[in-house]
N, C-alpha and C positions, 0 to 999 in steps of 0.2 A: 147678237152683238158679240162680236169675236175679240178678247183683249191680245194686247201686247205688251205683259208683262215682263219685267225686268226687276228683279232681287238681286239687293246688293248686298255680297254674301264675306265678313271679314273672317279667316284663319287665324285663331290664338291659340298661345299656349293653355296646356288645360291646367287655369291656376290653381288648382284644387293641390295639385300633386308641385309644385314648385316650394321647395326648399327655400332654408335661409341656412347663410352659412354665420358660423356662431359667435364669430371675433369678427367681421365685417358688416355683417346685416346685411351683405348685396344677396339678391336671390339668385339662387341654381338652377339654372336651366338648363342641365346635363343630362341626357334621357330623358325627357317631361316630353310626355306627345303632343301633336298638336290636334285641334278639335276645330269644329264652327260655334261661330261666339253664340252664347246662349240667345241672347234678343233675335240675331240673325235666325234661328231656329225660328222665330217666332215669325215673324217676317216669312221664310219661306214658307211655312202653315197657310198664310192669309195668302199668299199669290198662288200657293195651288188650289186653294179653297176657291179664290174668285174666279180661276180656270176652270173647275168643276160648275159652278157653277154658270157659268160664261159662257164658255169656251173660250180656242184661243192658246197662248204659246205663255212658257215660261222661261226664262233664259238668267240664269246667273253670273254675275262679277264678279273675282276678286282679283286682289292685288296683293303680293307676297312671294316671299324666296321659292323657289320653284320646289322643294323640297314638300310645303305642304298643298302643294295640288291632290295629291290624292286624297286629304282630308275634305274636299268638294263632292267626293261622290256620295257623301251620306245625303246631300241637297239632292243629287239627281237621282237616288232611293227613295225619297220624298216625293217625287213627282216632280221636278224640275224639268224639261225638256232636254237642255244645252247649257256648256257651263262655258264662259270663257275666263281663263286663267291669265292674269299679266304678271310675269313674271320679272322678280326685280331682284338685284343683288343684294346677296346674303346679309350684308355689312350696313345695306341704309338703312337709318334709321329716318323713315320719312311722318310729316307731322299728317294733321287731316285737309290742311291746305294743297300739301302734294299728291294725297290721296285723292283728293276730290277731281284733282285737277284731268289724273287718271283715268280715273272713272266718266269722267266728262267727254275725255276722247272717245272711250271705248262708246258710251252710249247714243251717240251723233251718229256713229254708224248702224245702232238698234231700231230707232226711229222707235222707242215705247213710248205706248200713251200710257202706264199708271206703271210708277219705280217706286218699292217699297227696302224703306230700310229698316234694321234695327235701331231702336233711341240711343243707342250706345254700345259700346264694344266692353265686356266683361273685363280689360286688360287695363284699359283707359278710361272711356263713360266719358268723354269728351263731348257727345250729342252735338258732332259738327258736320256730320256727310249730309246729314238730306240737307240742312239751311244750305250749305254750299253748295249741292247739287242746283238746290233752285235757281240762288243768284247767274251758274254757270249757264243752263239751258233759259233759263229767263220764264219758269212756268213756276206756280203756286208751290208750295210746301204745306203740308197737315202737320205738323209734329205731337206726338203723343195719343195717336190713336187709338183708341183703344175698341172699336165695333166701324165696321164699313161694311155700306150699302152701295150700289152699281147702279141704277135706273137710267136708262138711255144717257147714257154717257154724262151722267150728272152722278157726283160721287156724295152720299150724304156720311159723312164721319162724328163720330162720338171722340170728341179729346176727353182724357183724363189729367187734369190739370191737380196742383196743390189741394183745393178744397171745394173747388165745383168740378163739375162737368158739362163740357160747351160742346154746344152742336153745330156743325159748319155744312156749308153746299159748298159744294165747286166742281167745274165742269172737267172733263178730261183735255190736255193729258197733266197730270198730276204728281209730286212728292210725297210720298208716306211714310211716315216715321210710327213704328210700334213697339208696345212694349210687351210684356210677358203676359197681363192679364186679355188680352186680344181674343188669348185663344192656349191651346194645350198640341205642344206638336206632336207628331204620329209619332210613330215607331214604324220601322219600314218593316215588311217581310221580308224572310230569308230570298223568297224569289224575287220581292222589286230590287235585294242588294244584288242580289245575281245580275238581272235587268239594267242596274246603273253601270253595269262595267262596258255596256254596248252604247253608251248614249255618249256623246262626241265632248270633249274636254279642249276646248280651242287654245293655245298657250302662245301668247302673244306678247313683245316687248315694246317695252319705252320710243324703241325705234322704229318699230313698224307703226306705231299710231303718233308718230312724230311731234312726243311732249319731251322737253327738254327742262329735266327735274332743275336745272344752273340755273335756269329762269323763274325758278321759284323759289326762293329763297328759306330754309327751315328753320325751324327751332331748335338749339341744340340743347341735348338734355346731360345736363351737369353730372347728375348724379340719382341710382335709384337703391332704397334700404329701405331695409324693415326696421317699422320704431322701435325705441330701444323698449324691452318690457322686463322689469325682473319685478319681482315677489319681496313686496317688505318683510314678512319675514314676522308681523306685530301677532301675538296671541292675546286675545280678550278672555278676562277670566271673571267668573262671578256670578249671581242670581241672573235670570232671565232679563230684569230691570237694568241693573248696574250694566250688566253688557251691550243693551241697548243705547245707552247713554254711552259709554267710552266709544262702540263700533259709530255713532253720528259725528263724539267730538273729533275722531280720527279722520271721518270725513270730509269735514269742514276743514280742519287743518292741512289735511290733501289738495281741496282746493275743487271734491268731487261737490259739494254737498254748499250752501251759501245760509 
């Protein structure tokens, strides 16, 4: 059984290193490199894993200013087969509706039978691609995966939900939404990085897969700041006891503590 995977792979900023500036709270995103979102890492682990395991193709998507296309190649270091890149102006700010919509064109021409995403993107965590992927191709969705099995084209998954864990069938072709616990991604070798610079980076526009973002109407985003945080400044003085009792009623009165 030969799959046709398809990883849907988003480009963010690496928020780890994003600034705040200190009379604004808007963040800095002045030299901050870009990376593949963590969950997405996780995600492309499982579709090269079910390829190894399979056989079968692996083919990656993203969508983003054409600037972070080379951050794709650590996925095709990973064992990704082919990456294709849609390339969108610098300036849009598109929601997961537009995104999807995207990714919807690009995949009608893939023809996969099993598309695995990340639950979420590290920048946002909005966990809205794969539910909208489904509605767009009209095939099933898994969300919150956390273990998947392949048997004749019958996929058995493990969700990780709030406080149980539910186990589902379903047949191919399929949505998959996973998160970090799934699995632990590689680390490529120096030679697969060498290797991914010969594996094809397909860079495609809005125009050639003829979605027309007008017709989709976005979210606009008002405003983004970091919460205000300062330091009261309170010093607790006293036996071990007494400062137990002032450090709770200081909490209560904050509003941490009930």
């Amino acid at each position: 059984m030969l799959l046709n995977i398809v990883v849907c792979v988003k480009i963010t900023f690496d928020i780890s290193l994003i600034g705040v500036d200190s009379v604004t709270r808007a963040p800095i995103f002045r030299d901050v490199p870009f990376k593949i979102s963590d969950f997405d890492l996780n995600a492309i682990e499982e579709a090269v894993r079910l390829k190894e395991r399979h056989g079968g193709k692996v083919t990656s998507v993203s969508v983003g200013p054409i600037e972070r296309k080379d951050s794709i190649k650590r996925a095709l270091a990973m064992g990704v087969d082919e990456a294709y890149f849609v390339a969108i102006d610098q300036t849009a700010n598109l929601d997961s509706l537009q995104v999807a919509e995207i990714l919807h064109a690009v995949l009608r021409r893939l023809s996969a039978d099993t598309i695995i995403c990340g639950e979420g993107s590290v920048d946002e965590y909005n966990s809205q691609i794969g539910p909208r992927l489904s509605e767009l191709l009209g095939i099933p969705v898994v969300a919150y995966a956390s273990k998947v099995e392949i048997t004749d084209r019958t996929v058995t998954a493990e969700r990780s939900l709030e406080r149980i864990k539910q186990t589902v069938r379903c047949n191919l072709p399929l949505i998959l939404s996973v998160g970090s616990e799934i699995n632990e991604p590689r680390f490529p070798t120096l030679l697969q990085i060498m290797g991914a610079s010969k594996k094809p980076i397909k860079v495609l526009t809005t125009n050639d897969l003829e979605v027309s973002l007008e017709e989709t109407p976005a979210l606009s985003i008002l405003d983004i700041s970091a919460p205000e945080s300062r330091r009261r400044r309170i010093r607790i003085e006293g036996d071990s006891e007494t400062a137990a009792r002032k450090l709770v009623a200081n909490l209560v009165q904050e509003g941490v503590l009930t």
